[in-house]
TORSEVO-380111 format. One record per atom (N, C-alpha, C, CB): residue in one letter; x, y, z. Coordinates in steps of 0.05 Angstrom, whole numbers, plus 5000, padded with zeros to 4 digits. Glycine has a CB too. Example, Ala and Ser with C-alpha at 12.3 -4.5 7.8 and 13.67 -1.06 7.14 Angstrom:
2
A526448865156 A524649105156 A526449345156 A522649115181 S525749555142 S527349795143 S525850015157 S528249885114 
END
This chain:
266
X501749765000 X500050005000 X501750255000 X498150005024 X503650215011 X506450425017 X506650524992 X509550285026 X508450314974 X509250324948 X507050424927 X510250054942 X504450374935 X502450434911 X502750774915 X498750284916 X501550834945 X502251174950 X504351254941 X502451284978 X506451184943 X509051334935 X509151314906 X511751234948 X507751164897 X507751174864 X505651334846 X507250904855 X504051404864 X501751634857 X503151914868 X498251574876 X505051934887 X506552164895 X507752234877 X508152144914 X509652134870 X511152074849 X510752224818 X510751814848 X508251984812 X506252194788 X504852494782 X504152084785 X504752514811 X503752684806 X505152924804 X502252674819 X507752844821 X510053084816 X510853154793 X512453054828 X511652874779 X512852934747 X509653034734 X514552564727 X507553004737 X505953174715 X505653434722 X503453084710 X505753514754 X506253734758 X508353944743 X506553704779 X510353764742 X513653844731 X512253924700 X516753514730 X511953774681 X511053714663 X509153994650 X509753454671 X507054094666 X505254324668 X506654554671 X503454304690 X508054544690 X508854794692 X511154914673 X509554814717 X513154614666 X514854734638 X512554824616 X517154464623 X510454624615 X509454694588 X507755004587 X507454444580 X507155134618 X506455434616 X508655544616 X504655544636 X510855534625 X513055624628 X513955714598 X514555434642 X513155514575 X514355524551 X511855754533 X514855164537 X510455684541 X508055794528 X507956074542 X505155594531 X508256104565 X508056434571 X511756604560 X507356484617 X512956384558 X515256464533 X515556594512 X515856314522 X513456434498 X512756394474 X510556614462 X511856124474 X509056684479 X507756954486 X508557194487 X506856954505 X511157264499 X512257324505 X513857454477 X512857164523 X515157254472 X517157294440 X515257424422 X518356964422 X512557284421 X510957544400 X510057674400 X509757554387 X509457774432 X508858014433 X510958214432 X507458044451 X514258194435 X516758264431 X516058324398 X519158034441 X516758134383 X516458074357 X514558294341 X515457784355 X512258314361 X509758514340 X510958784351 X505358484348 X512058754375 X512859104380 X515059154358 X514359184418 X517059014359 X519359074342 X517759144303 X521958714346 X516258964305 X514359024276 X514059314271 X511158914278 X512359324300 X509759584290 X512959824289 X506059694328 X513859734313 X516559964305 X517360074279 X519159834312 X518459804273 X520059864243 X517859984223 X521459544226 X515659924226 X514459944204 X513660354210 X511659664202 X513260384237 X513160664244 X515460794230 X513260704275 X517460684242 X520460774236 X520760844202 X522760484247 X519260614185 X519660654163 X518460974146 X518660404155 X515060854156 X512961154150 X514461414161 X509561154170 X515961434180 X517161714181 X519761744165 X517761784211 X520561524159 X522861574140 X521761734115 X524261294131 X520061504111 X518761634088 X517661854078 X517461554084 X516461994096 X513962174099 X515762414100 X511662134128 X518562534104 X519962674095 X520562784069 X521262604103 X521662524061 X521362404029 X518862514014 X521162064029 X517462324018 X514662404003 X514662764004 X511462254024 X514962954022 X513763174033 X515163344016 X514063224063 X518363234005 X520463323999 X519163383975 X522863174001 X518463073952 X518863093935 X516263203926 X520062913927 X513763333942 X511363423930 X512063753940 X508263243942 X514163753950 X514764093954 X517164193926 X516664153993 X518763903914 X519863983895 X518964013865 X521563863896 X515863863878 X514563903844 X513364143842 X512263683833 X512364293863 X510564463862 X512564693857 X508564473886 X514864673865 X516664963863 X517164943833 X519964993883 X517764623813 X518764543792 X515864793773 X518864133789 X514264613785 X511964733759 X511065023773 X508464483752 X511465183794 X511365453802 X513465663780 X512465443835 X516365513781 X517265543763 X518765623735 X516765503766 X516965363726 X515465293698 X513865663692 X512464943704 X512865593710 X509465833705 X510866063702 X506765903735 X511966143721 X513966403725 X514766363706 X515966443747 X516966213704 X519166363669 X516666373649 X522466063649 X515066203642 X512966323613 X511966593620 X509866103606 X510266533640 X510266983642 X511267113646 X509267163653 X513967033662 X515667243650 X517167273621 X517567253666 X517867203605 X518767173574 X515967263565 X519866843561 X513867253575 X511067333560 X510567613569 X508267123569 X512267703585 X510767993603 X511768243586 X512268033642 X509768373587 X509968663569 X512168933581 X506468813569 X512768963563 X515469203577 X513069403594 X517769463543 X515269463621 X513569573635 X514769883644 X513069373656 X516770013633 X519370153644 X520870283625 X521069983658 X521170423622 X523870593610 X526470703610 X523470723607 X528470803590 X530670883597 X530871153586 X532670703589 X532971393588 X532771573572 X535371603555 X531971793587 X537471273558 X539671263544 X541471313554 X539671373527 X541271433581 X544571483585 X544671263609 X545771843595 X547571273592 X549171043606 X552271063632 X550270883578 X551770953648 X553370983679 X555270703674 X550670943714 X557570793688 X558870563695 X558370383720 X561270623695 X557470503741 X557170443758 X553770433769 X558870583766 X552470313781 X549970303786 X549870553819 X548969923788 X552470583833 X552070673852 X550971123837 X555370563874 X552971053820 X553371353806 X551071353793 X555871423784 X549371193774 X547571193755 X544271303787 X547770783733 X544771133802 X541771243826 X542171553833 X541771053864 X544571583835 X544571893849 X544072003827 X547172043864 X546072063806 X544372233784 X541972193767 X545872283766 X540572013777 X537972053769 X536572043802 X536971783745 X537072173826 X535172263843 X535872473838 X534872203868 X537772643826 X538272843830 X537172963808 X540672883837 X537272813785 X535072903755 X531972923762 X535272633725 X531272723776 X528272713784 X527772983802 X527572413802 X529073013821 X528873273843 X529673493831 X530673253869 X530273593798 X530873783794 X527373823775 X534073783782 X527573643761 X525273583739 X522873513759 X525973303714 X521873543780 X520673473789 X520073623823 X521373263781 X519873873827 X520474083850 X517574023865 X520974453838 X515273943856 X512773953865 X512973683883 X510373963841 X514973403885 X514173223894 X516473243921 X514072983874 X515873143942 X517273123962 X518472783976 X515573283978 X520272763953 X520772493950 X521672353969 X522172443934 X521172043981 X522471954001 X524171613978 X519771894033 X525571444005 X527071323987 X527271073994 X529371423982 X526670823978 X528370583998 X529070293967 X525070414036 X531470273986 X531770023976 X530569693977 X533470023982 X531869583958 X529369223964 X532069093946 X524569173940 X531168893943 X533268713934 X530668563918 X535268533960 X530568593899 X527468443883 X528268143872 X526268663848 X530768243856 X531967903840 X533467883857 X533667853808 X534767743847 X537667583864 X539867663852 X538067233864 X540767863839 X542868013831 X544268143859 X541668243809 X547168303855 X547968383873 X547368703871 X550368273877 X545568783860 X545069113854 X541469223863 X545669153813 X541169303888 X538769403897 X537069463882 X539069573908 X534569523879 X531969703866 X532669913883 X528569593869 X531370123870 X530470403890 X527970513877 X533070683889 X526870523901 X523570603903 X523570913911 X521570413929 X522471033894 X522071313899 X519571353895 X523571483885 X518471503931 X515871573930 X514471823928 X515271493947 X513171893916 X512372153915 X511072233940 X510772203891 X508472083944 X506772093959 X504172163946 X507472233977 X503672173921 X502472223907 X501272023894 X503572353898 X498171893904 X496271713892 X496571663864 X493771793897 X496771833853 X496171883825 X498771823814 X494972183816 X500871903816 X502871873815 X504271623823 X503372033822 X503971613849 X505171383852 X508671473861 X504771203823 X509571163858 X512571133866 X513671103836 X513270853888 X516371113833 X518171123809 X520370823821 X520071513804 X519970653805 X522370463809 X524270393798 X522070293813 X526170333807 X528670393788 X530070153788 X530570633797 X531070093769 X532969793767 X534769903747 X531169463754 X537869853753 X539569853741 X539869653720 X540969873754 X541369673698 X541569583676 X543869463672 X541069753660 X545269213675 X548369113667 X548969193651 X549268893663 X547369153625 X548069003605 X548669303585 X545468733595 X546669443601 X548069793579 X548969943597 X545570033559 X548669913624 X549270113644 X546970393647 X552270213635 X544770373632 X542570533637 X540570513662 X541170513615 X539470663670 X537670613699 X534370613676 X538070973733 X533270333687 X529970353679 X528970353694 X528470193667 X526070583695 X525170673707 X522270663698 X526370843711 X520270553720 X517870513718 X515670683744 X517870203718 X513870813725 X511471023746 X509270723741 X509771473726 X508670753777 X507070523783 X503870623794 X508770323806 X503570923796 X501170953807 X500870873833 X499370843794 X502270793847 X500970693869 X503470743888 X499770373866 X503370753911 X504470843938 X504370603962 X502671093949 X503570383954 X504270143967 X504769943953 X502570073984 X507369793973 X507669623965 X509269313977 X508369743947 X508269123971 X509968893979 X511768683960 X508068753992 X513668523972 X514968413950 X515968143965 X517368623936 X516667923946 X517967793953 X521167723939 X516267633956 X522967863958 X524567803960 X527067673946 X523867763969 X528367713923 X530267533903 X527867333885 X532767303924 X526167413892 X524267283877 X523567373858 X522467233887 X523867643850 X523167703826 X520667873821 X522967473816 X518667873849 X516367923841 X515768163859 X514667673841 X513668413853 X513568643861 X511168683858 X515068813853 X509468783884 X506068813880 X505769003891 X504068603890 X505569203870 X504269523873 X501069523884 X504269703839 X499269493898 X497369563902 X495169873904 X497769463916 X493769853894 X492070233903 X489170143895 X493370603876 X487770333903 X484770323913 X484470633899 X484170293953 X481770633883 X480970853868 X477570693868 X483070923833 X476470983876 X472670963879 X472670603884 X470371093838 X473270473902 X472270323925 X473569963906 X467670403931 X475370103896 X475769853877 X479469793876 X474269943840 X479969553886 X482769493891 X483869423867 X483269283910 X486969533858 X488569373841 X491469353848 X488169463816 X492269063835 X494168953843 X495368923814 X493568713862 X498269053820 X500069023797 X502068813792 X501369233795 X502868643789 X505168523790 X507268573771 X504768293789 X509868663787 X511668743771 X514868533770 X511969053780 X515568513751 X518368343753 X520868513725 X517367913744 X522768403737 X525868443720 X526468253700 X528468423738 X526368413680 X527868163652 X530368333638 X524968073618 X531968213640 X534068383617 X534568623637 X532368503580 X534368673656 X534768973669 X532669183654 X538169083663 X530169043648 X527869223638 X525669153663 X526669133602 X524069313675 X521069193678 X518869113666 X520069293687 X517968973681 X515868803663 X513468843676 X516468483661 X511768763657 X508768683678 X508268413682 X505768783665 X507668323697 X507167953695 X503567983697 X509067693733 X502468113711 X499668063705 X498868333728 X498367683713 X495868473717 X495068603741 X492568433740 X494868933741 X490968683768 X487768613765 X486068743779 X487168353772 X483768713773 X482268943801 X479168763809 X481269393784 X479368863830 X477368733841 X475569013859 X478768473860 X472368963851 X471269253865 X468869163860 X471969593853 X466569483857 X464569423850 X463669523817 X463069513873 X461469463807 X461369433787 X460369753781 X459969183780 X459269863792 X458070143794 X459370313818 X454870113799 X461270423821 X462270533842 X459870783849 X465470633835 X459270823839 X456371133833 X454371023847 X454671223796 X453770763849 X450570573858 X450070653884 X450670183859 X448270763892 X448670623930 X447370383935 X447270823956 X445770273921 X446269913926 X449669933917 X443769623899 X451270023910 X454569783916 X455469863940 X457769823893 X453970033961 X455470013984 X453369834012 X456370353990 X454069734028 X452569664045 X452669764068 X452569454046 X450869754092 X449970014104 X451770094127 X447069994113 X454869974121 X456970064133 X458670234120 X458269884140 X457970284099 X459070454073 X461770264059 X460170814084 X460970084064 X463869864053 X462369774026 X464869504078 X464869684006 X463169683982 X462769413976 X464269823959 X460869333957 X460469143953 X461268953940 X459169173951 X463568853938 X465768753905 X463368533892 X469868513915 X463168553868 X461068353863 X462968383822 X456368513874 X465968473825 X466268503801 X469668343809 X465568853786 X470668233781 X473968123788 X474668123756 X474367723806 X476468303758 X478168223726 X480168143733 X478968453705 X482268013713 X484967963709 X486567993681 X485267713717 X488768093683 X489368123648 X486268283633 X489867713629 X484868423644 X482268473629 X481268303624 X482068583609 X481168023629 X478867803626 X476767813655 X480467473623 X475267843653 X472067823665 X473067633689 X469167653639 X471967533716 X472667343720 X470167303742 X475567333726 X469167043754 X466467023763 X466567003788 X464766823752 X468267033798 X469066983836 X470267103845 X470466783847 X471467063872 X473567203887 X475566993882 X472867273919 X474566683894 X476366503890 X478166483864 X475066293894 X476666483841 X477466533816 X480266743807 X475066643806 X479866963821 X481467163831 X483767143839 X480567253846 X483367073864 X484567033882 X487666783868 X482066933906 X485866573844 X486966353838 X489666453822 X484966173821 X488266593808 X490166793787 X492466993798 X488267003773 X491967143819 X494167223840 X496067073852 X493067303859 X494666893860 X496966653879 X498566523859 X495266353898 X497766473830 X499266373814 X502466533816 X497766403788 X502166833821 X505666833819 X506666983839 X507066953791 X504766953860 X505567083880 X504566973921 X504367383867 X505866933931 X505966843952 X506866933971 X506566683952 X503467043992 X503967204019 X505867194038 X502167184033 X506566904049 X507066744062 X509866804059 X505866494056 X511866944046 X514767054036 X514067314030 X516166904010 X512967374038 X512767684033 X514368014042 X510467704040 X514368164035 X515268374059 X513768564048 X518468464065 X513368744074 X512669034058 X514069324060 X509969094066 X514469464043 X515969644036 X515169914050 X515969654008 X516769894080 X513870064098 X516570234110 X510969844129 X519470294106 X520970424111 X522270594089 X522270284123 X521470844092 X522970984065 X525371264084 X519471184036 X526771364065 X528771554076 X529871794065 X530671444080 X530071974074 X530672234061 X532972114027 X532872494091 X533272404020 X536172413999 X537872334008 X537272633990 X538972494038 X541772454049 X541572224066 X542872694065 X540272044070 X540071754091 X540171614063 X536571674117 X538971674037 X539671414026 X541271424010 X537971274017 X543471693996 X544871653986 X547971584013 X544571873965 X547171584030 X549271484046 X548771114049 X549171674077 X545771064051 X545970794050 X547470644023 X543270704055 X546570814003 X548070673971 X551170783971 X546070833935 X552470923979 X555570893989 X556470794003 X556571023994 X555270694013 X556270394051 X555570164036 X553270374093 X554470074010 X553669814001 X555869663980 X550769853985 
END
């Protein structure tokens, strides 16, 4: 009877033994793949951010590719916007002064202020000369390499923003309740126009176009003089070559003697 107990003791230990390796292996084994799916989901995280740089890269290099694209056709397409009167400077620092000093002789009624911009990516400034005069406007000036003449463009307008080596220059002004936006750029050391437009109301005279804040009612959008049926529409045609988001605005100007000292310090 001894021997029978001790042989059921016995058994029962080794199946005990037996159980517990076999959870032992299995909470192992559990173990390894849930290791296994973390290391997964990792890599595979690991991968999507690799990527997603990439990707971001290459849909920011197409859009600048065909931004572009767009840009050089209107510009090679853009209408002379500017003039010269032929004489020719060796120097671009000598060519600005004697023509502020031609403008301020030929010109006693305006009380001119002054500033520089850097429009292209050349190493030779613009100079903006403002009258203060709506109608008139500012005078801008871009030197010329290639003959050594200063061209010079009357923009009507007294504000303005630009972006930067970029090429691009947006004269803005407001006349009877109706905005226009000029866009101006450099070819050849000439100005150009790349596109204007105006946006207002269709009857500035109406008083239905104003509403009963006296703000007007825009219910009109041209571009290039084509008609256009929205704001969005508008708006589409603007953003095409020009972008807020890099912008500056041209909100510091300076006597004669502050800026012919800034163009001899440059």
């Amino acid at each position: 009877m001894k021997k029978k107990l001790l042989a059921i003791v016995l058994a029962t230990m080794v199946c005990s033994s037996f159980v517990a390796c076999g959870s032992t292996e299995s909470n192992d084994q559990e173990v390894t793949k849930e290791e296994d799916t973390e290391v997964s989901v990792e890599k595979e995280a690991t991968e999507e951010a690799d990527t997603e740089p990439v990707e971001e890269a290459q849909e920011e290099e197409t859009v600048e590719e065909d931004y572009s694209e767009v840009f050089a056709a209107a510009l090679a397409d853009a209408e002379i916007y500017g003039n010269s009167d032929g004489t020719s400077y060796d120097d671009w620092k000598d060519a600005y002064k004697s023509t502020i000093n031609k403008f301020i002789k030929e010109s006693p009624q305006y009380d001119f202020s002054y500033a520089l911009i850097y429009l292209n990516n050349d190493d030779v400034p613009e100079l903006l000369m403002n009258t203060d005069d709506e109608v008139i406007g500012a005078y801008l000036l871009t030197y010329n390499k290639n003959d050594g003449t200063v061209n010079v463009s009357s923009t009507g307008s007294t504000t303005f923003t630009y972006l930067p080596e970029e090429n691009v220059l947006n004269a803005t002004g407001y006349v009877l309740g109706a905005e226009y936006v000029n866009l101006i750029s450099i070819r050849d050391g000439q100005w150009v126009q790349l596109g204007y437009g105006e946006q207002g109301t269709l009857d500035p005279w109406a008083e239905d176009s104003f509403d009963e804040n006296g703000d007007v009612i825009v219910n009109s959008w041209t571009w290039n003089g084509e008609e256009l049926g929205s704001e969005e529409a508008f708006s589409e045609k603007f953003l095409t070559y020009y972008n807020y988001g890099t912008a500056e605005v041209v909100d510091e100007y300076y006597t004669k003697d502050e800026i012919l000292s800034q163009i001899a310090d440059l």
